[in-house]
mmCIF file of the N, C-alpha and C atoms, coordinates in Angstrom:
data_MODEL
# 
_entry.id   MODEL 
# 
loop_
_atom_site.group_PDB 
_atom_site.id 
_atom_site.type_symbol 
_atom_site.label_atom_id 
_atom_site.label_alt_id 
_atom_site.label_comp_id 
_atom_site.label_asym_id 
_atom_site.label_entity_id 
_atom_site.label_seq_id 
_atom_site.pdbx_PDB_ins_code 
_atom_site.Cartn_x 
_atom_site.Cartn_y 
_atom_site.Cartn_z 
_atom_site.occupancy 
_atom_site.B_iso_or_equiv 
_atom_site.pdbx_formal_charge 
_atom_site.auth_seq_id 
_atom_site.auth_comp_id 
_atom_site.auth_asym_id 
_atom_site.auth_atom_id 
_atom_site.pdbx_PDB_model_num 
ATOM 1   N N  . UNK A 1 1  ? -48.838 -26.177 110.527 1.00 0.00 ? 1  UNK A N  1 
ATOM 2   C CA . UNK A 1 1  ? -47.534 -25.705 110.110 1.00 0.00 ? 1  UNK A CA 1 
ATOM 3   C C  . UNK A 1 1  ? -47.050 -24.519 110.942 1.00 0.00 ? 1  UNK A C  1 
ATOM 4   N N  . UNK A 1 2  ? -47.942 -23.650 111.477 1.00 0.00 ? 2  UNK A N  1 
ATOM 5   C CA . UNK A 1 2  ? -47.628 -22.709 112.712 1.00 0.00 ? 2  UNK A CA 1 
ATOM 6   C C  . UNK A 1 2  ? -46.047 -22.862 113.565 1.00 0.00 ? 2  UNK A C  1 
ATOM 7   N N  . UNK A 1 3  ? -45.516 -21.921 113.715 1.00 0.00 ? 3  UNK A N  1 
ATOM 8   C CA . UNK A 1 3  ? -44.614 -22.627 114.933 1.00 0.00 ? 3  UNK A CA 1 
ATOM 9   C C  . UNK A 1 3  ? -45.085 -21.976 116.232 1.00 0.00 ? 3  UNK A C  1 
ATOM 10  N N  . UNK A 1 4  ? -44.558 -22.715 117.120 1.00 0.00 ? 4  UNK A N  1 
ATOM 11  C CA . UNK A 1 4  ? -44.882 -22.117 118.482 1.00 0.00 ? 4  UNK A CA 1 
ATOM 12  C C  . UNK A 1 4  ? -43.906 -21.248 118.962 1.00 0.00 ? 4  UNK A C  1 
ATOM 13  N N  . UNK A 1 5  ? -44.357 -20.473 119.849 1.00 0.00 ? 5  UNK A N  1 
ATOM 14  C CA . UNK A 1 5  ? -43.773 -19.247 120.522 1.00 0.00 ? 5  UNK A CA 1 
ATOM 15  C C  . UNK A 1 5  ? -42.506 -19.804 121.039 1.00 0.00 ? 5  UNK A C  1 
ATOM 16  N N  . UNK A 1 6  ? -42.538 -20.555 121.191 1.00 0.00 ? 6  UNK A N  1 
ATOM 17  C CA . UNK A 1 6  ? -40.742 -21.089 121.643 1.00 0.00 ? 6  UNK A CA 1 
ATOM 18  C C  . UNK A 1 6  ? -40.401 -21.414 121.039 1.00 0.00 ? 6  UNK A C  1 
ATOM 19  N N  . UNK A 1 7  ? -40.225 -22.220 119.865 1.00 0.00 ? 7  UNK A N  1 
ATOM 20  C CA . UNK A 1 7  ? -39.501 -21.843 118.380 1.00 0.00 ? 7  UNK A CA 1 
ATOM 21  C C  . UNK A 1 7  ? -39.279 -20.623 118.022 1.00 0.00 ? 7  UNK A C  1 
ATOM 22  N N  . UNK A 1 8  ? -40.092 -19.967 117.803 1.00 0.00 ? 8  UNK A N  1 
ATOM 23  C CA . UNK A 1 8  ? -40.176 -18.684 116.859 1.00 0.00 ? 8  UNK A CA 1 
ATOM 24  C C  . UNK A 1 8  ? -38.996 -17.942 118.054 1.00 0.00 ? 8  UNK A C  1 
ATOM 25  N N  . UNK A 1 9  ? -39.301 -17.712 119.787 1.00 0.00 ? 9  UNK A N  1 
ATOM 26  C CA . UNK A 1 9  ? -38.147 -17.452 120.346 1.00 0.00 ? 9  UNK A CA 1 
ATOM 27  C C  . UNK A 1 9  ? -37.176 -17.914 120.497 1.00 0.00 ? 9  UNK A C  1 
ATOM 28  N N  . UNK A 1 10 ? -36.800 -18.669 120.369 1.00 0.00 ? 10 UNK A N  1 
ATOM 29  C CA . UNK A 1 10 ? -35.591 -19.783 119.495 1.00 0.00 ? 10 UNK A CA 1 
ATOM 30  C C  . UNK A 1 10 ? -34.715 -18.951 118.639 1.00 0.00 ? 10 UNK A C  1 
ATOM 31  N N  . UNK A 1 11 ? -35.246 -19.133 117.351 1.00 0.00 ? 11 UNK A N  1 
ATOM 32  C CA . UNK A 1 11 ? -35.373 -18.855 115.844 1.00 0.00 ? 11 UNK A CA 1 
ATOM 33  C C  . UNK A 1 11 ? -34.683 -17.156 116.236 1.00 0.00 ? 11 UNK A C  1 
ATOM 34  N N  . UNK A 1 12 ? -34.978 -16.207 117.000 1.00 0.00 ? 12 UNK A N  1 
ATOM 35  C CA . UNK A 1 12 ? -35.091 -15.015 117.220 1.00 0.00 ? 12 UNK A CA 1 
ATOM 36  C C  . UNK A 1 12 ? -34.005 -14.652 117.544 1.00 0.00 ? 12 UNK A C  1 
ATOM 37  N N  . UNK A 1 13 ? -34.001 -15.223 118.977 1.00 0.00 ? 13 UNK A N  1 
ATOM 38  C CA . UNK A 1 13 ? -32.834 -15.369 119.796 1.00 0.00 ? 13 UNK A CA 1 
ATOM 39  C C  . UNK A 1 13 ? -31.322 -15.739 119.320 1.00 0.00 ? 13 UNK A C  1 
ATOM 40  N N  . UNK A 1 14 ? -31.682 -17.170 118.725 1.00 0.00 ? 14 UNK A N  1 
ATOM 41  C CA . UNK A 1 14 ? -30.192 -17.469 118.153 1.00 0.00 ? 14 UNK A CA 1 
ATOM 42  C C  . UNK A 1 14 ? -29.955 -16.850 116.357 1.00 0.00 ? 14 UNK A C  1 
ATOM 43  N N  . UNK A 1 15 ? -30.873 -16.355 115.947 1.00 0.00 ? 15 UNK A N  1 
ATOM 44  C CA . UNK A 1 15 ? -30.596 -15.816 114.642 1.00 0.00 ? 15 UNK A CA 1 
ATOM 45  C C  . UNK A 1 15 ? -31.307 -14.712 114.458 1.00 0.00 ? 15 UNK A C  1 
ATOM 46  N N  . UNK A 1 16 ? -30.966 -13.320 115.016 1.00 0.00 ? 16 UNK A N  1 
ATOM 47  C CA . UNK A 1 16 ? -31.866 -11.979 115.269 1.00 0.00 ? 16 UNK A CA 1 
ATOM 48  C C  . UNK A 1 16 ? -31.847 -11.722 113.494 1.00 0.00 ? 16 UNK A C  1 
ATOM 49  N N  . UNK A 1 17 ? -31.085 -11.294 113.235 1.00 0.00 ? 17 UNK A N  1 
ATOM 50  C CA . UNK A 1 17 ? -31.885 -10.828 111.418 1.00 0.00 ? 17 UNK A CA 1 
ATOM 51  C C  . UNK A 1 17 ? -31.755 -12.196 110.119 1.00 0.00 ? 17 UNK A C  1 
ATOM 52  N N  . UNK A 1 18 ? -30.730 -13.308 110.599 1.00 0.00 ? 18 UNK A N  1 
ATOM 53  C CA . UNK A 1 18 ? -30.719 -14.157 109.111 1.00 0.00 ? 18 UNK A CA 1 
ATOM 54  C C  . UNK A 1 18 ? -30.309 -15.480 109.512 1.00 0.00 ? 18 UNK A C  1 
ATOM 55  N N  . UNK A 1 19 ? -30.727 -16.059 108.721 1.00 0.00 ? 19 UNK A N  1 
ATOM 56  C CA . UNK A 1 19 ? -31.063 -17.712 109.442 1.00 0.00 ? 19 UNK A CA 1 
ATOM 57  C C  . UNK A 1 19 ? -30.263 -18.268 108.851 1.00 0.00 ? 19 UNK A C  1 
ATOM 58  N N  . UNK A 1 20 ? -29.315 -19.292 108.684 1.00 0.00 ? 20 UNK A N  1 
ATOM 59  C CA . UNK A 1 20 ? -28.735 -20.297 108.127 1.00 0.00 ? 20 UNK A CA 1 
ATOM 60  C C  . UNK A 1 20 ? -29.319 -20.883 107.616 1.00 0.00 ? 20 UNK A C  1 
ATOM 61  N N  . UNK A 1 21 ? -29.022 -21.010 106.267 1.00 0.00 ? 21 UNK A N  1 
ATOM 62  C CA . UNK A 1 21 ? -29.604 -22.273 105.562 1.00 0.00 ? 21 UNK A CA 1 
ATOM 63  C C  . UNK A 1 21 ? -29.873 -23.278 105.231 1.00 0.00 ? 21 UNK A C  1 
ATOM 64  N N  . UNK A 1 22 ? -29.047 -24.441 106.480 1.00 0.00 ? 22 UNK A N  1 
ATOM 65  C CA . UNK A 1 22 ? -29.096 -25.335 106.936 1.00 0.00 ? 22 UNK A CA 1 
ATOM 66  C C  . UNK A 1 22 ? -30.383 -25.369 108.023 1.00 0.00 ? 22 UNK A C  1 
ATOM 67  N N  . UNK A 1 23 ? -30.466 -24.382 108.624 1.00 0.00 ? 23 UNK A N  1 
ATOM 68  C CA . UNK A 1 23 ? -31.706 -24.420 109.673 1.00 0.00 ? 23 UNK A CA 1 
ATOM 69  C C  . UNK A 1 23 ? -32.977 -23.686 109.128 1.00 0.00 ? 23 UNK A C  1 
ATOM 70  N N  . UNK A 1 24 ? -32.940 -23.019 108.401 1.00 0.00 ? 24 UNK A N  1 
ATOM 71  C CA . UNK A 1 24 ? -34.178 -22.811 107.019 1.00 0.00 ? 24 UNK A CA 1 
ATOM 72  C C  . UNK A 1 24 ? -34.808 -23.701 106.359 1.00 0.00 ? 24 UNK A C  1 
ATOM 73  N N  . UNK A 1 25 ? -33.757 -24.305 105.939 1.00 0.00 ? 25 UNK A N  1 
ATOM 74  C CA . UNK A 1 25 ? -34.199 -25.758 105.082 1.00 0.00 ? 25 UNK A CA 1 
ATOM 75  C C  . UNK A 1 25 ? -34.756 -26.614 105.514 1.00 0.00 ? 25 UNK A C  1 
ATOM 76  N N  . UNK A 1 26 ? -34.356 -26.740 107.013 1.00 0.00 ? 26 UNK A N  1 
ATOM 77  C CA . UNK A 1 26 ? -35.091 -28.062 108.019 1.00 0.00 ? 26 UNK A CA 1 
ATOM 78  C C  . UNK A 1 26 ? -36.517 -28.021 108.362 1.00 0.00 ? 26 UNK A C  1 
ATOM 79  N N  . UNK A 1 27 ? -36.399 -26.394 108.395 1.00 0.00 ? 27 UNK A N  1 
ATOM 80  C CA . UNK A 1 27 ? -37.868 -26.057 108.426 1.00 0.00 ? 27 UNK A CA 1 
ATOM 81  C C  . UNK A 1 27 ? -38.612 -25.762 107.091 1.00 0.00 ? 27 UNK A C  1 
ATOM 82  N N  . UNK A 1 28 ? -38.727 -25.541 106.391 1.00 0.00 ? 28 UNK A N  1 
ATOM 83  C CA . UNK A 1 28 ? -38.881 -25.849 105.392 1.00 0.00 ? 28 UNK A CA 1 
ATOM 84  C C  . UNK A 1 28 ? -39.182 -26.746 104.477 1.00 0.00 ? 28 UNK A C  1 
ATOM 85  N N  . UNK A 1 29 ? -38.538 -28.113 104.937 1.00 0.00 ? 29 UNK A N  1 
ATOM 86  C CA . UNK A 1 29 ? -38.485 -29.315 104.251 1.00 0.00 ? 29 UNK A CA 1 
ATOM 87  C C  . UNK A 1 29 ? -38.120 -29.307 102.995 1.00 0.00 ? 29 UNK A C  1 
ATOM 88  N N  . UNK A 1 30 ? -36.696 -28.303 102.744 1.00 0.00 ? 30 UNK A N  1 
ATOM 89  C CA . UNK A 1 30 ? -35.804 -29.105 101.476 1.00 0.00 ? 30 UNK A CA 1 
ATOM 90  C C  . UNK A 1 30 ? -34.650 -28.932 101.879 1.00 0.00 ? 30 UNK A C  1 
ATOM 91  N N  . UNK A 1 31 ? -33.819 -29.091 100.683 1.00 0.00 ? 31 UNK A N  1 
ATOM 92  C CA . UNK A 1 31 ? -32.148 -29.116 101.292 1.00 0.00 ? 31 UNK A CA 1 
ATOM 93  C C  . UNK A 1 31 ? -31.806 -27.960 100.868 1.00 0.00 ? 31 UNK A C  1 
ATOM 94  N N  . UNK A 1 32 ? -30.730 -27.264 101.492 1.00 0.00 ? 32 UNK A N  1 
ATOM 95  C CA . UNK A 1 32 ? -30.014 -26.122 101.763 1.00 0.00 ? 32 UNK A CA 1 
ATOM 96  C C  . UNK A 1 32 ? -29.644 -26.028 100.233 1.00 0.00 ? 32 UNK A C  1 
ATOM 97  N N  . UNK A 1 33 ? -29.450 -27.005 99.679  1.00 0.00 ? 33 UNK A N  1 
ATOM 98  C CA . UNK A 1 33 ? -28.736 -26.562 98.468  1.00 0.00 ? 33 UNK A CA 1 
ATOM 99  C C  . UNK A 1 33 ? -29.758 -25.884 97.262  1.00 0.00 ? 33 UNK A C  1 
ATOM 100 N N  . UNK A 1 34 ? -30.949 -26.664 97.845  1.00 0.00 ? 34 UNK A N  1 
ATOM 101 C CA . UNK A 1 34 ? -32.308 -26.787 96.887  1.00 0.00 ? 34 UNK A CA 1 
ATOM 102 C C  . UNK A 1 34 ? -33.066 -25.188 97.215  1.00 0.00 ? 34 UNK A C  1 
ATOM 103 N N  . UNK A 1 35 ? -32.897 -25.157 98.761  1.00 0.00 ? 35 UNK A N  1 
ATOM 104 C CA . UNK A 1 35 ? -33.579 -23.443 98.761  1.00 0.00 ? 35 UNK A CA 1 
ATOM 105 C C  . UNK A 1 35 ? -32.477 -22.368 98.742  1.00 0.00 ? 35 UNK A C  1 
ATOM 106 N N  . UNK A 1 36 ? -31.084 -22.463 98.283  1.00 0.00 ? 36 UNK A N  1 
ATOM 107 C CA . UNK A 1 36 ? -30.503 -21.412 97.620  1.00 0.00 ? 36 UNK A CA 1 
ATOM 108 C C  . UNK A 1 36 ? -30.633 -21.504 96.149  1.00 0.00 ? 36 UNK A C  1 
ATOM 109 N N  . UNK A 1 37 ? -30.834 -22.296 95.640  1.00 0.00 ? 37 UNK A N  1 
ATOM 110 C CA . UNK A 1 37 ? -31.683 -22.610 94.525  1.00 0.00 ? 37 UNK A CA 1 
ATOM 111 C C  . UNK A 1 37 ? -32.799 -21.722 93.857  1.00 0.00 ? 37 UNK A C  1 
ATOM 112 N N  . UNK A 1 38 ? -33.914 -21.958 94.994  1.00 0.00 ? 38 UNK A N  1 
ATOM 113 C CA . UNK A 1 38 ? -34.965 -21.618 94.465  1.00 0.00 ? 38 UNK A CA 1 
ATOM 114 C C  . UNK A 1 38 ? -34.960 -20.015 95.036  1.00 0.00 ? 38 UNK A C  1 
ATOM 115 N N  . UNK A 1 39 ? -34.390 -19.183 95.838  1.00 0.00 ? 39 UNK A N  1 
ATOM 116 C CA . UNK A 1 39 ? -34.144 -17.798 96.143  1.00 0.00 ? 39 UNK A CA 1 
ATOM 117 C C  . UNK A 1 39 ? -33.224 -17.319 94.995  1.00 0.00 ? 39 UNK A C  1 
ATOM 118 N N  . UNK A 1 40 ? -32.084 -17.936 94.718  1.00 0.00 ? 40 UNK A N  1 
ATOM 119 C CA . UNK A 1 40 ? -31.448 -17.193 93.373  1.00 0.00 ? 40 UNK A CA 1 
ATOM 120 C C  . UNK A 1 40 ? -32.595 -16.951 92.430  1.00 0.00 ? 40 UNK A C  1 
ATOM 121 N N  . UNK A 1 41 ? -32.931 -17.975 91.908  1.00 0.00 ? 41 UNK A N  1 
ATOM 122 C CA . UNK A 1 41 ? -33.576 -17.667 91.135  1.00 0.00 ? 41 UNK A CA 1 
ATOM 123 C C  . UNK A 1 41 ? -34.992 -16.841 90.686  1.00 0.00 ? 41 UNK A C  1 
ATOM 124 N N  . UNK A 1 42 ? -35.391 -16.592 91.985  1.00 0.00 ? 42 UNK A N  1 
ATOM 125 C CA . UNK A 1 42 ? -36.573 -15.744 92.574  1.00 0.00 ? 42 UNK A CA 1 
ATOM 126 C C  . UNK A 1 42 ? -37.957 -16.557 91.996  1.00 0.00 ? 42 UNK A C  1 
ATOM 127 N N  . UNK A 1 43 ? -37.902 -17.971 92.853  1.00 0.00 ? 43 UNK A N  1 
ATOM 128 C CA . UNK A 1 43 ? -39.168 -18.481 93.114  1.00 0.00 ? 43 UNK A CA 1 
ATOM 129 C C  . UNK A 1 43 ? -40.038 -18.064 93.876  1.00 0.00 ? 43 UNK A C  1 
ATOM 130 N N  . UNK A 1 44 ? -41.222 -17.739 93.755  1.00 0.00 ? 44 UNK A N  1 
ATOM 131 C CA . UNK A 1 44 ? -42.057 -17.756 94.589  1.00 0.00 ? 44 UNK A CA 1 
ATOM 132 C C  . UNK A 1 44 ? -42.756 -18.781 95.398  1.00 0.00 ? 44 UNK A C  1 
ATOM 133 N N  . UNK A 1 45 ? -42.742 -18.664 96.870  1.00 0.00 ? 45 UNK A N  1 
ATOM 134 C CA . UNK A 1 45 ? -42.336 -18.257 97.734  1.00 0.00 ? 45 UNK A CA 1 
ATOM 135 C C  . UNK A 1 45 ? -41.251 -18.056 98.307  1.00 0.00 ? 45 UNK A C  1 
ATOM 136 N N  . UNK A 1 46 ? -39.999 -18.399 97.977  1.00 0.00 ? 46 UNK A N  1 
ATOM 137 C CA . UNK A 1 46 ? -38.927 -18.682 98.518  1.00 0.00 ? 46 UNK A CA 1 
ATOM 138 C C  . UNK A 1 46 ? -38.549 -17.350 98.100  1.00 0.00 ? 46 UNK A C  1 
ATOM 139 N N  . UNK A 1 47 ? -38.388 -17.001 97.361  1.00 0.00 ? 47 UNK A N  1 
ATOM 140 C CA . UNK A 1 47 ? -37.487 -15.840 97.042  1.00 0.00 ? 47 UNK A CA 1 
ATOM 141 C C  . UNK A 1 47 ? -38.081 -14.906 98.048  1.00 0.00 ? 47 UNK A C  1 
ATOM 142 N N  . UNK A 1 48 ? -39.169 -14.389 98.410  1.00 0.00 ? 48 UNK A N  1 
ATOM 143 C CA . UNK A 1 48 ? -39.952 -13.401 99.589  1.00 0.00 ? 48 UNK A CA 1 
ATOM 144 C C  . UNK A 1 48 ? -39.072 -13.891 100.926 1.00 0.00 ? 48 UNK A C  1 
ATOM 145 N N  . UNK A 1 49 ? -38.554 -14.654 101.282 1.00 0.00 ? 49 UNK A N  1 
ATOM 146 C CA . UNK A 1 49 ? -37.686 -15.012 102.474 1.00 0.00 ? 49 UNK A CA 1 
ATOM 147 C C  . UNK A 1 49 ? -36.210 -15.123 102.102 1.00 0.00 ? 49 UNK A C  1 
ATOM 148 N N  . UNK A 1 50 ? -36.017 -14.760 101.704 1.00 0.00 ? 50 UNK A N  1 
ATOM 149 C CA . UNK A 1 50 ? -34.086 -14.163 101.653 1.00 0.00 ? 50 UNK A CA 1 
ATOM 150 C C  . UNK A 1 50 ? -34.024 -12.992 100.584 1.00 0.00 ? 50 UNK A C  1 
ATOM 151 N N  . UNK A 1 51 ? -32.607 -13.576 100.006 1.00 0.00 ? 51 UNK A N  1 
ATOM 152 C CA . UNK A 1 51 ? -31.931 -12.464 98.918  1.00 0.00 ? 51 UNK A CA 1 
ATOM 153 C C  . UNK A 1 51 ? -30.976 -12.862 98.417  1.00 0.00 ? 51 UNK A C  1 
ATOM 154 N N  . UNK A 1 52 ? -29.900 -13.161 97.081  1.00 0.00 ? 52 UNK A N  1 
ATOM 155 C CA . UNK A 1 52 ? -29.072 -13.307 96.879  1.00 0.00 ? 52 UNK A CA 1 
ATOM 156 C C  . UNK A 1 52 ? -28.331 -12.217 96.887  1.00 0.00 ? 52 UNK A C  1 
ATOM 157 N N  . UNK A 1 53 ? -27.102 -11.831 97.479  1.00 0.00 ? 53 UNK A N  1 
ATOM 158 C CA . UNK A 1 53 ? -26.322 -10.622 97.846  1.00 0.00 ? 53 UNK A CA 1 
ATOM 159 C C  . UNK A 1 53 ? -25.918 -11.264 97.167  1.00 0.00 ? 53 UNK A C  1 
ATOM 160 N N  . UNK A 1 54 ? -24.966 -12.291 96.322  1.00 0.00 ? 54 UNK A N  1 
ATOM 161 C CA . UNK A 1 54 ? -23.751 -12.480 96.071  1.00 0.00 ? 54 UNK A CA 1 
ATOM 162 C C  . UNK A 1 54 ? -23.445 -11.685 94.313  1.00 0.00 ? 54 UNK A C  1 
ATOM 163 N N  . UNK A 1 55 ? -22.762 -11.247 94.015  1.00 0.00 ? 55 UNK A N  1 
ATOM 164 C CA . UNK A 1 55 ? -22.293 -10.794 92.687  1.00 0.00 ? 55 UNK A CA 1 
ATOM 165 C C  . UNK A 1 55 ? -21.770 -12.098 91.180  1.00 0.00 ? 55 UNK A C  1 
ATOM 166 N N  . UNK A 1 56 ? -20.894 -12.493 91.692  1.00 0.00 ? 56 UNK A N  1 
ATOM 167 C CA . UNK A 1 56 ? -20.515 -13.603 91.002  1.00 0.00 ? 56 UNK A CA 1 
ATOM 168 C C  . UNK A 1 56 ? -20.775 -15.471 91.153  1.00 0.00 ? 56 UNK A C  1 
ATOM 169 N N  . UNK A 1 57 ? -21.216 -15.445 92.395  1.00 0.00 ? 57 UNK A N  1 
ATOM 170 C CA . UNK A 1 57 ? -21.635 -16.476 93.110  1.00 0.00 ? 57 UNK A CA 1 
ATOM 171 C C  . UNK A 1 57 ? -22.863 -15.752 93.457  1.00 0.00 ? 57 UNK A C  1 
ATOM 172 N N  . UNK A 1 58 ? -23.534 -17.006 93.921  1.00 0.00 ? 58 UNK A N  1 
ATOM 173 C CA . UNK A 1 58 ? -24.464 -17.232 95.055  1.00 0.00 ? 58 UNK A CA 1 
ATOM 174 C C  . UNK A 1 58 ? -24.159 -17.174 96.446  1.00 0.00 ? 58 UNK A C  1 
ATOM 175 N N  . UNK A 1 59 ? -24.915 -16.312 97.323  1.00 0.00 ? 59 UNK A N  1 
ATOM 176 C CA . UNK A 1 59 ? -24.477 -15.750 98.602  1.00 0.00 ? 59 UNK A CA 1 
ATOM 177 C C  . UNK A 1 59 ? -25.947 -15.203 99.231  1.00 0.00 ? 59 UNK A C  1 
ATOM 178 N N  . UNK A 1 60 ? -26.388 -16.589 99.480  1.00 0.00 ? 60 UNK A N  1 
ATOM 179 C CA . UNK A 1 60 ? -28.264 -16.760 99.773  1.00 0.00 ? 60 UNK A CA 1 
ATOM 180 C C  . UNK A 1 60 ? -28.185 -16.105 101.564 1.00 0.00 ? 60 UNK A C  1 
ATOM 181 N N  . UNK A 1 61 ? -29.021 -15.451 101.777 1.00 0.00 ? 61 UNK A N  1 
ATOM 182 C CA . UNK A 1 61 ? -29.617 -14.645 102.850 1.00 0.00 ? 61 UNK A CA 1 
ATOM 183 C C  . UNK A 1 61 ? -31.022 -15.038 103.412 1.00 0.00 ? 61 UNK A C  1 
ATOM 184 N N  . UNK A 1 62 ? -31.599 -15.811 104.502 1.00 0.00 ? 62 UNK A N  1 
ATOM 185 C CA . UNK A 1 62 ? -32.542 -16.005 104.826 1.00 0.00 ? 62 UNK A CA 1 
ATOM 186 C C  . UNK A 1 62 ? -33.303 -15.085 105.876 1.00 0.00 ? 62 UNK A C  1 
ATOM 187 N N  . UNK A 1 63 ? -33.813 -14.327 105.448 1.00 0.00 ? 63 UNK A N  1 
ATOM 188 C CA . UNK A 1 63 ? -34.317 -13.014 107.074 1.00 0.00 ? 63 UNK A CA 1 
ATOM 189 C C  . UNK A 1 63 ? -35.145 -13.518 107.845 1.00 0.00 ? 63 UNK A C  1 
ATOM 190 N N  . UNK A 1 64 ? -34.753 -13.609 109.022 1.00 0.00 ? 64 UNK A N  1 
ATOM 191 C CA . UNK A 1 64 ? -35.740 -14.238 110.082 1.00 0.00 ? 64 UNK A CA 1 
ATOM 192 C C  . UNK A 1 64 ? -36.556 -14.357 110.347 1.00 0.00 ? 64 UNK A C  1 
ATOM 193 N N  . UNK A 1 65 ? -37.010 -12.900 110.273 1.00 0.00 ? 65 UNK A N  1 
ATOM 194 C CA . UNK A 1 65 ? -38.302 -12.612 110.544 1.00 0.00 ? 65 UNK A CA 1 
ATOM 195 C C  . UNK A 1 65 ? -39.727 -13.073 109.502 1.00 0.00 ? 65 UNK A C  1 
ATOM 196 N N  . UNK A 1 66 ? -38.694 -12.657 108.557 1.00 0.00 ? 66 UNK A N  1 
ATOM 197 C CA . UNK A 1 66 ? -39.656 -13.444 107.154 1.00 0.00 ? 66 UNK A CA 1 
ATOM 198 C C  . UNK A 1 66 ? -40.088 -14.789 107.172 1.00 0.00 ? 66 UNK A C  1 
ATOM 199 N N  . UNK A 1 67 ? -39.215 -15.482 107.454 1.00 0.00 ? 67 UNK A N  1 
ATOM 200 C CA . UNK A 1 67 ? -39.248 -17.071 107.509 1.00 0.00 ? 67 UNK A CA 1 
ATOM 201 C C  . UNK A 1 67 ? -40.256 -17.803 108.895 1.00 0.00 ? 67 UNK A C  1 
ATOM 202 N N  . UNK A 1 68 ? -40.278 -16.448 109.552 1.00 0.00 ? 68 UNK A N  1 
ATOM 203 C CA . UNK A 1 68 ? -41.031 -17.173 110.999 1.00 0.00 ? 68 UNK A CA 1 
ATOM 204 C C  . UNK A 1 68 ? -42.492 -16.421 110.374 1.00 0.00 ? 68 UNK A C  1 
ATOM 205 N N  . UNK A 1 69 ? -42.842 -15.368 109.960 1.00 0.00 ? 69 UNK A N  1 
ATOM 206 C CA . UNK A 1 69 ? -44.130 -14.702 109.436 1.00 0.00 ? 69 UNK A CA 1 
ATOM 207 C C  . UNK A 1 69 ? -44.609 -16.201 107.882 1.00 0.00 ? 69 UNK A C  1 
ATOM 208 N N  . UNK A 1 70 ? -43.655 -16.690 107.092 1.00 0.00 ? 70 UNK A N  1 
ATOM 209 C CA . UNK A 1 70 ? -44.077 -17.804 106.298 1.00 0.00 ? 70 UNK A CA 1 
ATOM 210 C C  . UNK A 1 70 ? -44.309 -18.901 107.452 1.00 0.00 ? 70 UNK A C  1 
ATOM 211 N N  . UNK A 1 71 ? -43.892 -18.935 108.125 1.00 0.00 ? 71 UNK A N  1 
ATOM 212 C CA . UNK A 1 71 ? -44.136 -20.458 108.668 1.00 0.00 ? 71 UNK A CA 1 
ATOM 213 C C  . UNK A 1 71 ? -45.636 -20.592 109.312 1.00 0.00 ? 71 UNK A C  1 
ATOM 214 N N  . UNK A 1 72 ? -46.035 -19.108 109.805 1.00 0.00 ? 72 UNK A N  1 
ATOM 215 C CA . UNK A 1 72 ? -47.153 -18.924 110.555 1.00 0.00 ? 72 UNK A CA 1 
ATOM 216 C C  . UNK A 1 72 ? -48.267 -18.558 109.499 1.00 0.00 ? 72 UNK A C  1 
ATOM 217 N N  . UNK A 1 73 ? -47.937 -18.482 108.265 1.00 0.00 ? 73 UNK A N  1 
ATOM 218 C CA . UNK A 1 73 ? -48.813 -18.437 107.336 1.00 0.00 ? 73 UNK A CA 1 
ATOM 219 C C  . UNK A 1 73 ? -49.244 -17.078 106.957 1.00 0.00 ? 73 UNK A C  1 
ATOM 220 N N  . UNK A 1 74 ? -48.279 -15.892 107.466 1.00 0.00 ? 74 UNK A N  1 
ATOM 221 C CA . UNK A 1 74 ? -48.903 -14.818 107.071 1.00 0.00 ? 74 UNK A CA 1 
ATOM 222 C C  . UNK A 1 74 ? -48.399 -14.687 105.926 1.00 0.00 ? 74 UNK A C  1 
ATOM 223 N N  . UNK A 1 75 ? -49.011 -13.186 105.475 1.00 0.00 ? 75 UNK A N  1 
ATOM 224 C CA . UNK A 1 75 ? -48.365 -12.782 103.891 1.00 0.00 ? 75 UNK A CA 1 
ATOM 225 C C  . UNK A 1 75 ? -47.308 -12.022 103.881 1.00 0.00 ? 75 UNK A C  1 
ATOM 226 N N  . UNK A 1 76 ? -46.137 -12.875 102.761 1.00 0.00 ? 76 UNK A N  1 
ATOM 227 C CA . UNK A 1 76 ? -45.127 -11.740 102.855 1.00 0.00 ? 76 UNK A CA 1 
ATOM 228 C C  . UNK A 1 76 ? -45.017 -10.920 101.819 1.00 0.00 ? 76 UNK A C  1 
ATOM 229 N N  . UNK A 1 77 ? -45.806 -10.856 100.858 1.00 0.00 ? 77 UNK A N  1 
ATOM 230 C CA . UNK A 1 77 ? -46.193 -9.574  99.796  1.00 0.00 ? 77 UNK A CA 1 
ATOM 231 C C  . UNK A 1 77 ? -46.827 -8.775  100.291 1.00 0.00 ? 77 UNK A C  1 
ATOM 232 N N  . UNK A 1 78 ? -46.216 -6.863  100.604 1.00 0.00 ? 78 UNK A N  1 
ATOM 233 C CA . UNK A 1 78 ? -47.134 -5.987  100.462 1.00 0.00 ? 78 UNK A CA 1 
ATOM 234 C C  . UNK A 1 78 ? -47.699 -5.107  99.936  1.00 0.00 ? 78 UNK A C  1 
# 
């Protein structure tokens, strides 16, 4: 499940602090709709890789860096 260094510089490059959730999800393996879903609601793991900013709505945030440290299997609780 690792990604490789050219993904992850990818990932970096075209999205320096927050990822789309269309391109989260892909990696990930659910649908965009399903992991603003599970971050509102503060699932674990998902919720450790974004944030809901939104007030009245949903307004899901994926941080980059987070999402490339889950993919590589580190821990994102400290």
């Amino acid at each position: 499940m690792p990604v490789d260094n050219k993904a992850t510089n990818k990932l970096r490059r075209e999205y320096p602090n927050f990822t789309p959730l269309k391109v989260a999800s892909e990696l990930l393996g659910v649908s965009p709709r399903q992991l603003s879903k599970l971050v509102a609601e503060g699932r674990k793991p998902f919720c450790l890789l974004g944030a809901n900013i939104g007030t009245r709505q949903w307004y899901i945030r994926i941080y980059t860096e987070r999402l490339i440290a889950y993919l590589n299997g580190n821990s994102l609780e400290d």
